[in-house]
PDB file with one MODEL, atoms N, CA, C and O in Angstrom:
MODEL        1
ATOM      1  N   UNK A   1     109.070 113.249  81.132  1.00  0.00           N
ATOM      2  CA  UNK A   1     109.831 112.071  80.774  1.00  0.00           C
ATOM      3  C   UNK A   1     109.480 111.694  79.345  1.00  0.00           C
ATOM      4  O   UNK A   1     108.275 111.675  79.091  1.00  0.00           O
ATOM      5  N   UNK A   2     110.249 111.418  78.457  1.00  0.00           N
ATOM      6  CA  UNK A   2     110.379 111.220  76.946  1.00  0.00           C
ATOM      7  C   UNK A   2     110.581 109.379  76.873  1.00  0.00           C
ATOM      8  O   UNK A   2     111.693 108.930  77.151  1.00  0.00           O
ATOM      9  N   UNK A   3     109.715 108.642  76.581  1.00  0.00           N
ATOM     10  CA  UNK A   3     109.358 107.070  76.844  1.00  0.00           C
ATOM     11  C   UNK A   3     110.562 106.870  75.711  1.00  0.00           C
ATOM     12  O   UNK A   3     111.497 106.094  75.908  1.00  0.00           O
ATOM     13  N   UNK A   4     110.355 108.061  73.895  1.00  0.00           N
ATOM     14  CA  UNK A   4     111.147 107.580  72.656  1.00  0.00           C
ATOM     15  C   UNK A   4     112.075 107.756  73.316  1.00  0.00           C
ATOM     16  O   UNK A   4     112.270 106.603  73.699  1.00  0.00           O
ATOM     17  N   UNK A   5     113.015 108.482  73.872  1.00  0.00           N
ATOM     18  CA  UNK A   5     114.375 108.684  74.940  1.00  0.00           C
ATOM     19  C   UNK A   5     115.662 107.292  75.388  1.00  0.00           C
ATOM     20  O   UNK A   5     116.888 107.188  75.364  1.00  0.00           O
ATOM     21  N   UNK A   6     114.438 106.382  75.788  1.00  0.00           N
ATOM     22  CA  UNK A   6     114.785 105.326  76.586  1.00  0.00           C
ATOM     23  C   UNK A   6     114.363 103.933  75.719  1.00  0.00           C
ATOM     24  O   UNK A   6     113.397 103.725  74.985  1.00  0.00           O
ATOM     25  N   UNK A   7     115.592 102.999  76.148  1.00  0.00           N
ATOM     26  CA  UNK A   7     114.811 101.713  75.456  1.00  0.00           C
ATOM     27  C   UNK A   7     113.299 100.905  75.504  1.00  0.00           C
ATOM     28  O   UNK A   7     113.010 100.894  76.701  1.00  0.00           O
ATOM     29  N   UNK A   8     112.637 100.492  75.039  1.00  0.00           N
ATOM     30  CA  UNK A   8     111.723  99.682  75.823  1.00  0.00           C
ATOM     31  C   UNK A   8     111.915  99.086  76.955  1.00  0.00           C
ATOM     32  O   UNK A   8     111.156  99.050  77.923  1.00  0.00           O
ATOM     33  N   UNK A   9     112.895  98.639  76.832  1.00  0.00           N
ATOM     34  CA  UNK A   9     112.933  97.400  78.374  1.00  0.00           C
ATOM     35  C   UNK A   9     113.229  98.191  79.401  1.00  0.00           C
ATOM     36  O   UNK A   9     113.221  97.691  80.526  1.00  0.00           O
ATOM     37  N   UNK A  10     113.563  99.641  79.224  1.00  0.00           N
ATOM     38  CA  UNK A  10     113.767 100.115  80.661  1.00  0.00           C
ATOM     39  C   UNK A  10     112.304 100.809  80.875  1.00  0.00           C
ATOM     40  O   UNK A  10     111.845 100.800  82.017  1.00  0.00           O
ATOM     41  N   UNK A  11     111.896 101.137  80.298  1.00  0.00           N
ATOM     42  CA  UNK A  11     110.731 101.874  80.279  1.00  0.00           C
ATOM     43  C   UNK A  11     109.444 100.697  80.590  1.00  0.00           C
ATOM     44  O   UNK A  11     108.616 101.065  81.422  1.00  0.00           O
ATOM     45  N   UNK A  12     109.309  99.785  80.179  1.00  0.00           N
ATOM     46  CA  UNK A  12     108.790  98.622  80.763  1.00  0.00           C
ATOM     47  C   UNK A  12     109.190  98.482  82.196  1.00  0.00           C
ATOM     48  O   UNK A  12     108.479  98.742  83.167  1.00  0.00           O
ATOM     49  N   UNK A  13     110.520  98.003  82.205  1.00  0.00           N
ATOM     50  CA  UNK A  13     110.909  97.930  84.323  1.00  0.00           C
ATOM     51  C   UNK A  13     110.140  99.373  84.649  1.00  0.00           C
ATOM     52  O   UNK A  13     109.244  99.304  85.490  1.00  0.00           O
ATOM     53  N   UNK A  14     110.399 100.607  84.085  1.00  0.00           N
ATOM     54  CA  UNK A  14     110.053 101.515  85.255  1.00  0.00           C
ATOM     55  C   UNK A  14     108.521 101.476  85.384  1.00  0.00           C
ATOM     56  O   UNK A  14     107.993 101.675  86.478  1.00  0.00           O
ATOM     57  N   UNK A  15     107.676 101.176  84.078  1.00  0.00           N
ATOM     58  CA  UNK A  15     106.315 100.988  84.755  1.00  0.00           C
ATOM     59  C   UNK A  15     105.774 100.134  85.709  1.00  0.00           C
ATOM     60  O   UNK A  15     104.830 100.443  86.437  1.00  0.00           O
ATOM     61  N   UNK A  16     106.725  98.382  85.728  1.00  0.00           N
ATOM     62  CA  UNK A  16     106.380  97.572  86.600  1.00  0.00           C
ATOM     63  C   UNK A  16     106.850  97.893  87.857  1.00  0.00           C
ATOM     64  O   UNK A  16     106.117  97.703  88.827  1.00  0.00           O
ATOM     65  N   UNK A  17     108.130  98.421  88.013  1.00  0.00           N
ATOM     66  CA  UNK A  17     108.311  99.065  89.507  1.00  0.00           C
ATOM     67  C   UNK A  17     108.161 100.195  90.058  1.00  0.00           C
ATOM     68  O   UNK A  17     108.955 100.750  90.817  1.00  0.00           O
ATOM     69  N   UNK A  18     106.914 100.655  89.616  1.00  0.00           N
ATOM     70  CA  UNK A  18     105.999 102.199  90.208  1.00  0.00           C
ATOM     71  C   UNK A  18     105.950 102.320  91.301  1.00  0.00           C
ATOM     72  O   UNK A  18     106.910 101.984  91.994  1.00  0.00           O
ATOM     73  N   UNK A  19     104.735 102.881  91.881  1.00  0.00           N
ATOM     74  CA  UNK A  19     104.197 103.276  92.970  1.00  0.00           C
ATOM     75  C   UNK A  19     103.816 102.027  93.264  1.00  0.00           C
ATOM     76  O   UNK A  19     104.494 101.548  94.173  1.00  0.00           O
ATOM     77  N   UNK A  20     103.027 101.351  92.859  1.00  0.00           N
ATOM     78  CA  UNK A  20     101.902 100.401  92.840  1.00  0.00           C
ATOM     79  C   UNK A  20     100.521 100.828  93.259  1.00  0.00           C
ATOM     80  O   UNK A  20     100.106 101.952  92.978  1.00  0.00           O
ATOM     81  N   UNK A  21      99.774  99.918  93.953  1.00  0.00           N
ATOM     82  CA  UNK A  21      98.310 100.654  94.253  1.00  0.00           C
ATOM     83  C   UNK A  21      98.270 101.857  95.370  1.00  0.00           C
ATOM     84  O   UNK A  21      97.443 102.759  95.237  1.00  0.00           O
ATOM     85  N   UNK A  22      98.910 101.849  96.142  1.00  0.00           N
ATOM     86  CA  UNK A  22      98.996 102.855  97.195  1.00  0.00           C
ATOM     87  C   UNK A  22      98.125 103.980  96.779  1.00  0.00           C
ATOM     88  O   UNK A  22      96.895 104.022  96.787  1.00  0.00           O
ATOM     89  N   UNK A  23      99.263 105.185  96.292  1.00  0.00           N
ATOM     90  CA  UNK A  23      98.616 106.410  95.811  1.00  0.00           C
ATOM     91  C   UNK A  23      97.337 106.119  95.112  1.00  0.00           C
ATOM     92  O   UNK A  23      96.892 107.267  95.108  1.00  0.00           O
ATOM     93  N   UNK A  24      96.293 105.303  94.432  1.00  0.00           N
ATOM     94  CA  UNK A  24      95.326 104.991  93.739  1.00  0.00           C
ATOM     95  C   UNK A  24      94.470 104.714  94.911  1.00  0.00           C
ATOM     96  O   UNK A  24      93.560 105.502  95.167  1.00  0.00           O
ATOM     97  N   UNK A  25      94.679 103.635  95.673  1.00  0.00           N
ATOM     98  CA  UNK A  25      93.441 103.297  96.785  1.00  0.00           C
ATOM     99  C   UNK A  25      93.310 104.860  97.899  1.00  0.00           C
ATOM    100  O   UNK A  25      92.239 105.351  98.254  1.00  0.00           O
ATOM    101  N   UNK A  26      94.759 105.413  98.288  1.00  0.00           N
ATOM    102  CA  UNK A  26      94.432 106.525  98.945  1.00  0.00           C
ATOM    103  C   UNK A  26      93.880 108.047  97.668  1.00  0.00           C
ATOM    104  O   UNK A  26      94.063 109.258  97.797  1.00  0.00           O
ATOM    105  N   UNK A  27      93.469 107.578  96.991  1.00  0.00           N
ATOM    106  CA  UNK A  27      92.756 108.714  96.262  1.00  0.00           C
ATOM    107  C   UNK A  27      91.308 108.503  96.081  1.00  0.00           C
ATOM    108  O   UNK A  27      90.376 109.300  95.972  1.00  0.00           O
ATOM    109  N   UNK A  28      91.373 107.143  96.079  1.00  0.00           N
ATOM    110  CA  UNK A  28      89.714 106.645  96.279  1.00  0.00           C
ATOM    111  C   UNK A  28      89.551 106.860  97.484  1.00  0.00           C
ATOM    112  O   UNK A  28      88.517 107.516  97.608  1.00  0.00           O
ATOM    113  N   UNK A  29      90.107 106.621  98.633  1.00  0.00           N
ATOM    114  CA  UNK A  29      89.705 106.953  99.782  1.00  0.00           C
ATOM    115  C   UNK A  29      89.336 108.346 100.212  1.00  0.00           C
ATOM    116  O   UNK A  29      88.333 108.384 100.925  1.00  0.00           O
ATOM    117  N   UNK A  30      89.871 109.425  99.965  1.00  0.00           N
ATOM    118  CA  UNK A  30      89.492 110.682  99.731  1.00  0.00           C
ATOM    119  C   UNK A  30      88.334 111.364  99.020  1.00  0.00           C
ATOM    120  O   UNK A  30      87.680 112.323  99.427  1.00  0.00           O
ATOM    121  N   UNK A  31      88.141 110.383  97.360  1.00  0.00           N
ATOM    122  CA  UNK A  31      87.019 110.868  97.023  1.00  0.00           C
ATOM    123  C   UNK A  31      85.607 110.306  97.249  1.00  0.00           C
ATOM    124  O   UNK A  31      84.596 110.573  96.600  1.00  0.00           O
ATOM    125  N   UNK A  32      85.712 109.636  98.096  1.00  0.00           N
ATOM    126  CA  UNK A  32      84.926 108.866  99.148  1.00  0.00           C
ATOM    127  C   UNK A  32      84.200 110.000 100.691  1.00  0.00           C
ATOM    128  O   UNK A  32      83.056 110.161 101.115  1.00  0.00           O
ATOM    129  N   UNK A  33      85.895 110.698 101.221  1.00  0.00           N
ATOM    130  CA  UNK A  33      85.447 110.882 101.920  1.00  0.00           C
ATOM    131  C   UNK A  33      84.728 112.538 101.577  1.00  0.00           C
ATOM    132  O   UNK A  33      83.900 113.138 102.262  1.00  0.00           O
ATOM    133  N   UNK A  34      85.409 112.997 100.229  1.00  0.00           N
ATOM    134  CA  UNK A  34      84.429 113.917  99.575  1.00  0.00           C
ATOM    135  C   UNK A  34      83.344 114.155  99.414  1.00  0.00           C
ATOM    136  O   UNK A  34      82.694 115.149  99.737  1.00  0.00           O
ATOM    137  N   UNK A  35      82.865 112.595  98.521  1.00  0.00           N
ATOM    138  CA  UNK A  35      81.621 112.609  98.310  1.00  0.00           C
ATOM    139  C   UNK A  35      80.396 112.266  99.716  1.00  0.00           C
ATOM    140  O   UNK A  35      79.205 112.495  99.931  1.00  0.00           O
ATOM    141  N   UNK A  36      81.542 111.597 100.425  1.00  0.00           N
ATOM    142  CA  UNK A  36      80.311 111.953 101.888  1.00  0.00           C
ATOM    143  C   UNK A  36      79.966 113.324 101.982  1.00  0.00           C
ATOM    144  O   UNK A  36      78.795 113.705 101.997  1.00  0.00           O
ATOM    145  N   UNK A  37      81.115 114.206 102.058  1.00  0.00           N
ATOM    146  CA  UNK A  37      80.976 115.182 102.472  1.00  0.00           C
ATOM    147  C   UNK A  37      79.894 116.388 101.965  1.00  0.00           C
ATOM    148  O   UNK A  37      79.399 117.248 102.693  1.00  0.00           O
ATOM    149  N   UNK A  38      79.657 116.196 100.443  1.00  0.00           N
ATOM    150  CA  UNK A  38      79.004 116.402  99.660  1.00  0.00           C
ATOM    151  C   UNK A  38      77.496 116.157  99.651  1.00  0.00           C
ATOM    152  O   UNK A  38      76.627 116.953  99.296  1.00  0.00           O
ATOM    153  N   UNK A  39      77.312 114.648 100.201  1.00  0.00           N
ATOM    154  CA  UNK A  39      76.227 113.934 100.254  1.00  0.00           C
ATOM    155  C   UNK A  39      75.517 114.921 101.651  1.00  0.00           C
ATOM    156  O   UNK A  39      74.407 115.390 101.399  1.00  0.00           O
ATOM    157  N   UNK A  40      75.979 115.174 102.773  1.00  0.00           N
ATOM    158  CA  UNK A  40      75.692 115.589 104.086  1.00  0.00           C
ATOM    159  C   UNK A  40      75.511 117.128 103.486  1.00  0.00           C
ATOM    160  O   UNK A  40      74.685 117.785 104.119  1.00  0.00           O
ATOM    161  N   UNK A  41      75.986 117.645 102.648  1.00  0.00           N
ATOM    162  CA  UNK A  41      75.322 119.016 102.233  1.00  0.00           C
ATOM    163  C   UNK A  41      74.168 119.062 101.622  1.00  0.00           C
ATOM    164  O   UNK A  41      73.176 119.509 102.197  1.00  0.00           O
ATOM    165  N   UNK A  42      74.137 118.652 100.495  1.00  0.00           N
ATOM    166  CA  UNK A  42      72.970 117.995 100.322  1.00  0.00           C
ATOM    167  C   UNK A  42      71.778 118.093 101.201  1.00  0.00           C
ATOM    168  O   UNK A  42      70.804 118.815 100.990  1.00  0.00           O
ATOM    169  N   UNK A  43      71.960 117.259 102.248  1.00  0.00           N
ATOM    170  CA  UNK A  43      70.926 116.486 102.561  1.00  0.00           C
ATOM    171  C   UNK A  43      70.746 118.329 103.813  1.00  0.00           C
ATOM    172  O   UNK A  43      69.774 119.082 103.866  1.00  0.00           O
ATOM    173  N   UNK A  44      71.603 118.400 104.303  1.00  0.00           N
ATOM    174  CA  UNK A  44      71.645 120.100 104.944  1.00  0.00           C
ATOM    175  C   UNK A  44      70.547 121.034 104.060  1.00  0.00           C
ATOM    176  O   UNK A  44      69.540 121.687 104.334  1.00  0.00           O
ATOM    177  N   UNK A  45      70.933 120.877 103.452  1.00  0.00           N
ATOM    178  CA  UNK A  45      69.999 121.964 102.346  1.00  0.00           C
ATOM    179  C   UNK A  45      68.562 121.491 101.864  1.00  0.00           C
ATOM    180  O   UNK A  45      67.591 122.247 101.817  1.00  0.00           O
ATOM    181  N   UNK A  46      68.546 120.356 101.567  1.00  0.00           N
ATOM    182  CA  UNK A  46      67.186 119.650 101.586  1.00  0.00           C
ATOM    183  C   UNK A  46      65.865 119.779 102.777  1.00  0.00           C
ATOM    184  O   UNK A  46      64.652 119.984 102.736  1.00  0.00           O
ATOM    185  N   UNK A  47      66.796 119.553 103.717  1.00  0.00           N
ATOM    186  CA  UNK A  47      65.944 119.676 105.595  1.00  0.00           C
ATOM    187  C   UNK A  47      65.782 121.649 105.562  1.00  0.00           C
ATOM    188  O   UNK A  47      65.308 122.173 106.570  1.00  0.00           O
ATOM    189  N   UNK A  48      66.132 122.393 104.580  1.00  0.00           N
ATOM    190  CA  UNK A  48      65.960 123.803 105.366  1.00  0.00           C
ATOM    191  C   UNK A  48      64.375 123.868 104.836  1.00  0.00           C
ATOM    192  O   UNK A  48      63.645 124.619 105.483  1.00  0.00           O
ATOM    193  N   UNK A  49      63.764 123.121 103.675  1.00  0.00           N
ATOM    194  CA  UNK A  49      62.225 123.294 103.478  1.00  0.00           C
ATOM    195  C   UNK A  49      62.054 124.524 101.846  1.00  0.00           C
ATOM    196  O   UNK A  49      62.812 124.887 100.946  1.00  0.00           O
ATOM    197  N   UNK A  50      61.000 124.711 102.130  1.00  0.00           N
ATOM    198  CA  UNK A  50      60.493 125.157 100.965  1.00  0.00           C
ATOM    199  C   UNK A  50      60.188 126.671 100.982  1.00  0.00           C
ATOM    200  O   UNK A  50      59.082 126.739 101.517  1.00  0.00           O
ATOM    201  N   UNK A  51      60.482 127.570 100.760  1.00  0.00           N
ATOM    202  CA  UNK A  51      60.603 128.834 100.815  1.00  0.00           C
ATOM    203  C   UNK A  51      58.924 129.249 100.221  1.00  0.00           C
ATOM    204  O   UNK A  51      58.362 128.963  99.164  1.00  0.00           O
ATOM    205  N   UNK A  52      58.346 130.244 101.741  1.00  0.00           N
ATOM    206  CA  UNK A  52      57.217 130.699 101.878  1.00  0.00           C
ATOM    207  C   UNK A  52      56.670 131.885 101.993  1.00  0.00           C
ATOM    208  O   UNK A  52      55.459 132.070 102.119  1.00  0.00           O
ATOM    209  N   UNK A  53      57.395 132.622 101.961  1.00  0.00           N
ATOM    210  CA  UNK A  53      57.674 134.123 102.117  1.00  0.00           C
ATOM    211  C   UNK A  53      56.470 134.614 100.289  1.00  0.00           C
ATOM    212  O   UNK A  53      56.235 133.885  99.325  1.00  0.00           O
ATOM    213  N   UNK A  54      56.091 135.848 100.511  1.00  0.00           N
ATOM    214  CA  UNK A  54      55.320 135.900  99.326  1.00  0.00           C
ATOM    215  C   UNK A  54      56.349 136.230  98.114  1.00  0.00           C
ATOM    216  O   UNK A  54      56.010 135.922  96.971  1.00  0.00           O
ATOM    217  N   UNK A  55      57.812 136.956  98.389  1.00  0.00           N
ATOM    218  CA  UNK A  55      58.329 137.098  97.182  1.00  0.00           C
ATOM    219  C   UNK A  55      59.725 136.059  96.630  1.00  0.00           C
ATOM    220  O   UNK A  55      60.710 136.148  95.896  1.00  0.00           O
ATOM    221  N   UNK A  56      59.071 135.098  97.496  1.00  0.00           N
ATOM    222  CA  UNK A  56      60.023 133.697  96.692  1.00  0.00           C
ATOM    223  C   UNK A  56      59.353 133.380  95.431  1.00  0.00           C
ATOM    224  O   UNK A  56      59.956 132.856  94.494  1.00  0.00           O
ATOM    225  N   UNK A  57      57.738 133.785  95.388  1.00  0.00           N
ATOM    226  CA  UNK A  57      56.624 133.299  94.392  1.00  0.00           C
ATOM    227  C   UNK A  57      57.144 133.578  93.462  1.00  0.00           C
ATOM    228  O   UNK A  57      57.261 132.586  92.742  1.00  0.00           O
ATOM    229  N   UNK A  58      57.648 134.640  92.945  1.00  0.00           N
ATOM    230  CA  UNK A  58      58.008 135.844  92.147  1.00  0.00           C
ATOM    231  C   UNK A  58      58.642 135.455  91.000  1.00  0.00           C
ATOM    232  O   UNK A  58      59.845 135.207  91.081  1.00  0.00           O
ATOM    233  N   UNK A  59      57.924 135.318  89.643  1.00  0.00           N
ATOM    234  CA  UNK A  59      59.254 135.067  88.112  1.00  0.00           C
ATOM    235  C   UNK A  59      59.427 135.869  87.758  1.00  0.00           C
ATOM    236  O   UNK A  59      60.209 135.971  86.812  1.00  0.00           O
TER     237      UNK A  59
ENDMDL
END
């Protein structure tokens, strides 16, 4: 969409009559339920411990 195209005043109405918040709160809601998801790996990988084997030692 080309904004120079169109007058201001229509291009003004079309920003005030968008989407509104919808699509924005359901995208936070998602990266929400991401970052849980993220967080629970994490914490998965944390609980497996500390590697003891003699050639984890190894640089």
């Amino acid at each position: 969409m080309s904004f120079a195209a169109l007058p201001p005043e229509l291009n003004s109405a079309q920003i005030y009559a968008g989407a509104g918040t919808g699509p924005l709160l359901s995208a936070a809601a998602s990266w929400d339920g991401l970052a849980a998801e993220w967080s629970a790996g994490a914490r998965s990988f944390s609980a497996t411990g500390v590697l003891t084997h003699p050639l984890s030692q190894m640089s």
